[in-house]
N, C-alpha and C positions, 0 to 999 in steps of 0.2 A: 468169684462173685463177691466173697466177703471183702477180700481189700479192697475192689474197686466202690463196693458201698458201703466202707469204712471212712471213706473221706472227714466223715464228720464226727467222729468220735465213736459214737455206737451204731450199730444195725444188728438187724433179724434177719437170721439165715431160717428157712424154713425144713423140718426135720421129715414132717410127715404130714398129714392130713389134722392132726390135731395135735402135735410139737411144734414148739417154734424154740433157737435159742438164742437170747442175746447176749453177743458180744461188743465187747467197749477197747480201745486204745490203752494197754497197760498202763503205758509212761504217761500217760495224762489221768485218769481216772479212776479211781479209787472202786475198791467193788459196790456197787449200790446194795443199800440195807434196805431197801421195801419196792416193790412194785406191782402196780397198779394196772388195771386195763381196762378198757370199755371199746364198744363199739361206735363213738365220736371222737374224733381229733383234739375237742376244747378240754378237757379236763379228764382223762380215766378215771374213775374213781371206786373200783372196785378192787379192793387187798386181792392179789393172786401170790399162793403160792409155789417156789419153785425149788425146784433140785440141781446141786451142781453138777455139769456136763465131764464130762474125765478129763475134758484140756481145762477145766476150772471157771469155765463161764457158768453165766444160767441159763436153764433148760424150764420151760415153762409145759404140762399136760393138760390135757384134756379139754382143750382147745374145740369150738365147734367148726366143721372145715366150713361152713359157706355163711362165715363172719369175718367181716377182717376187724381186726382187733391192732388198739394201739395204745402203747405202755409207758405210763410216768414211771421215771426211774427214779428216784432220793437218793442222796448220797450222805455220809457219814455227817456232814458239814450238813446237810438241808437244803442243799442245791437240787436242782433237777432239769430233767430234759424227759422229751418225750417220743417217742422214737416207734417207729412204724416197718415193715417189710417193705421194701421200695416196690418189689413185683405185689403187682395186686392177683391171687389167685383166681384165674378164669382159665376155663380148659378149655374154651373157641378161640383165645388171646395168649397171645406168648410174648406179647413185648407192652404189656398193659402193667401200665406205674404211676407210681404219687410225684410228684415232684418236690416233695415237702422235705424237712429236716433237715436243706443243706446250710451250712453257716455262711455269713457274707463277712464281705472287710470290716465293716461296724459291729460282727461279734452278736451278730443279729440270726433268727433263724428262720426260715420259709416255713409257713404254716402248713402241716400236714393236712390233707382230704381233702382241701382247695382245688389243686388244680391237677390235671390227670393228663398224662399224652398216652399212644394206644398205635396198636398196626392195627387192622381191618378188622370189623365188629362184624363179620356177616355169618362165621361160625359159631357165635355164640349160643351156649346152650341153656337150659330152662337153668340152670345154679347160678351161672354167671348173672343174667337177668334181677336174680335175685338179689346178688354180690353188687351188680351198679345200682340195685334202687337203694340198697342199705346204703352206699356209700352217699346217696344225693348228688347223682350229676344230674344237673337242672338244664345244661345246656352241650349241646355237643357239634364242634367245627369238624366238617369232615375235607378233607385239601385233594381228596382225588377229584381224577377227571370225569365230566360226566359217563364216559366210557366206562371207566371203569365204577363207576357205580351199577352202574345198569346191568355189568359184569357182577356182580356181587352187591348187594344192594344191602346194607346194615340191619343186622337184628337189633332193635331197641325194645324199651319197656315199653306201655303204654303211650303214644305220644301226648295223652293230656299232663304227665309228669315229665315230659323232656321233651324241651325244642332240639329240633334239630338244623344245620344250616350248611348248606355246600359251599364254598369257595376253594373252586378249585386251581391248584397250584400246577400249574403247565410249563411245559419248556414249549415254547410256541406251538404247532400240530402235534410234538414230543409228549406221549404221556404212557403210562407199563403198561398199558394194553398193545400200544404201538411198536414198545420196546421186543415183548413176546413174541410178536407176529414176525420183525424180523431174526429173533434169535431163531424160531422156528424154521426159519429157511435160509438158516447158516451164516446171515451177517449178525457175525460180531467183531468187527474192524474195530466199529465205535466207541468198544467196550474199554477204557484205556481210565487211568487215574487222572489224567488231564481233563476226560467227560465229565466224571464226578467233579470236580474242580470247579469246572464253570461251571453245571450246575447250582452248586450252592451259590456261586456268584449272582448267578440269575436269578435265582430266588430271593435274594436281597433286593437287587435290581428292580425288579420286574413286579414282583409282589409286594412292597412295601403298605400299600394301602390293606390287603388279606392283615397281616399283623398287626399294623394298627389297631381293626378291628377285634380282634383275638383280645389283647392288650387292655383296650378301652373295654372292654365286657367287665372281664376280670377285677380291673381298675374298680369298678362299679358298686360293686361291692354285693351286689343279686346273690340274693339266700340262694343255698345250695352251692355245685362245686362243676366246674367247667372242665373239658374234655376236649381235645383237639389227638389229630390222626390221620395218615395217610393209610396204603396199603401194607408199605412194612413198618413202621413207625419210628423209621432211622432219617433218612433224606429231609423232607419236608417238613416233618412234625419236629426233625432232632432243628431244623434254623429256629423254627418256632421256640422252642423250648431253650436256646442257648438266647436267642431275643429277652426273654424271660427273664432269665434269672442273670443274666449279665446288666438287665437295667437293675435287678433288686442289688446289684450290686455283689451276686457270688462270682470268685476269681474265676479266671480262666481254667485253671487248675483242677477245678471241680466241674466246671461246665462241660468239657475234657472229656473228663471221667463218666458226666450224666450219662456224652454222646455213647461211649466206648460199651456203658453197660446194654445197649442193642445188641451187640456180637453174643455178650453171655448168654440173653435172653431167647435169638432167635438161633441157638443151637440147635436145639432141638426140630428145628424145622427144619433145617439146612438137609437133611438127608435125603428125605422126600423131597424137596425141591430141585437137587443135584439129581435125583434117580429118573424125574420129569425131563428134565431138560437133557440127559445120559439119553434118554430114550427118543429127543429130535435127531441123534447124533454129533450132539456138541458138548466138548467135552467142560462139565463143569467150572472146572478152574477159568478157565477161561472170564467168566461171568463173577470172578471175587468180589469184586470192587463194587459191581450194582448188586448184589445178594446182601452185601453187607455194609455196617455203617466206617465207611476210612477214617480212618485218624486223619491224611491228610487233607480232606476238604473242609474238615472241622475246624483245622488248623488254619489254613487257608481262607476262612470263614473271619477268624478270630484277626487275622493279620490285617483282612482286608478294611475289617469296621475299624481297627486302630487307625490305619492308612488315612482314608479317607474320609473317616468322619471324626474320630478321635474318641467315642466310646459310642455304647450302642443306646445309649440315652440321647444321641444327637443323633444317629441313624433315623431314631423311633422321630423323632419331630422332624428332619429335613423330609424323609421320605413315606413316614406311616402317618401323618396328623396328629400325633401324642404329644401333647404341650407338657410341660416342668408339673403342671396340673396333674394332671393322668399317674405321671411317674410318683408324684408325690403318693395319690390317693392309694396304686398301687401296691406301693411299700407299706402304706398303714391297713390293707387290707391283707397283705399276705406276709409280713413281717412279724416275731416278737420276740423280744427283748431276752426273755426267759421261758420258761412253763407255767403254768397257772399255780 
């Protein structure tokens, strides 16, 4: 987990319920001499102190578990960066993240507690609850089917603090509720990395105006911080999410990597999901490829917006409504330069 959300120089591995430690890229950066934390994105501003970890990073205590907390680092020079845990802790969520801190080509950085993607909200428990109103998600896309809503129906906070909004992302009558019912009765012919494939094609295809939407919210600039998710929060949410951050202009390289960090995240679930499906009499392996997020559809993904549109800033205007407008306002709402 740490190299893949090293991409960007530093990140937070989480130790324990109230440890966290940050680590940084040696060959680029120098050890940070002060850090800071708060419970907002804009500015930490509170001196924490830390202790070094035995591989030589820092190890920060005393941390309260149902706070996410997020750390200006300084550096010898006066430089800084501010750096955050990519997993947000939720124990109903196991693939719920920031999308913040990653660098683009312009040396530019995604604003952290902005914008959030998520697999299914419907386990969520009385902390979590708590964990998204601190965080201010003001708004939340949810990309299942109505089926599968109705199937699992999201736990939120109050809805006079969160709108909520379905558009949901279908492969024509194809949606995981549909998927289920024939694993259950032993087809899985369909189950092949070619599916996955054109899936994500289709959803470029087919959904274009759903992202646009997403996009232009965001774009917007509306207090608080936006939220988009499907059931496992790899397929649907991972197009959305590469949509994203390949208009702010992060490499491919890293968008990659966003996709890849699903596998880490829905480890832990994968067991009990293989032990469900063990028990239709099919044998898990079989179901790799839809249980988790591919490298190659991502890729596949990446290939295609090059192909036929030539980046995914002309994807976003031929087929989502997003004018040079949008893209712009977008960058200036979720872009910055440096840290405060």
């Amino acid at each position: 987990m740490a190299q893949a959300s090293g991409v960007t120089g530093f990140w937070v591995v989480r130790v324990d319920s109230r440890q966290v430690e940050i680590r940084w890229n040696r060959e680029e950066y120098p050890a940070p001499v002060a850090v800071f934390a708060g419970d907002r994105p804009g500015d930490p501003d509170q001196a924490v102190d830390w202790t070094p970890s035995e591989d030589g990073y820092i190890r920060i205590l005393g941390l309260e578990p149902e706070v996410r907390n997020y750390f200006k680092i300084i550096a010898e020079d006066g430089s800084c960066r501010i750096v955050a845990e990519r997993r947000v802790g939720m124990q109903g969520a196991v693939n719920f993240r920031d999308l913040g801190g990653y660098q683009t080509l312009e040396n530019k950085y995604v604003r952290w507690g902005r914008v959030f993607r998520s697999d299914g909200l419907s386990r969520l428990k009385d902390m979590d609850l708590r964990v998204f109103k601190q965080i201010a998600i003001r708004q939340v896309f949810d990309f299942r089917s109505p089926a599968e809503v109705a199937a699992a129906p999201n736990r939120l906070p109050d809805t006079s603090s969160v709108n909520y909004l379905n558009l949901p992302v279908c492969r024509g009558e194809f949606d995981f509720m549909d998927a289920m019912k024939r694993i259950k009765n032993g087809d899985t012919s369909w189950l092949t990395s070619d599916f996955m494939v054109a899936g994500y094609i289709s959803n470029l295809e087919t959904h274009g105006e759903t992202w646009g939407r997403v996009i232009r919210y965001i774009a917007s600039g509306n207090d608080g911080a936006a939220l988009f998710h499907c059931t496992g929060g790899k397929d649907r949410t991972g197009v959305c999410a590469a949509l994203i951050l390949l208009t702010l202009e992060v490499s491919e390289e890293i968008v990659v990597a966003d996709h890849q960090l699903s596998n880490v995240y829905i480890a832990q679930w994968l067991p009990r999901i293989n032990e469900r499906i063990a028990a239709f009499g099919v044998n898990p392996d079989i179901l790799y490829n839809y249980l988790t997020a591919p490298l190659g559809a991502i890729e596949a993904l990446l290939e295609h917006l090059r192909k036929n549109y030539g980046s995914a800033a002309a994807y976003l205007q031929e087929k989502a409504g997003v004018n040079a407008e949008d893209v712009a306002r977008l960058k200036q709402n979720l872009l910055d330069p440096v840290c405060p």
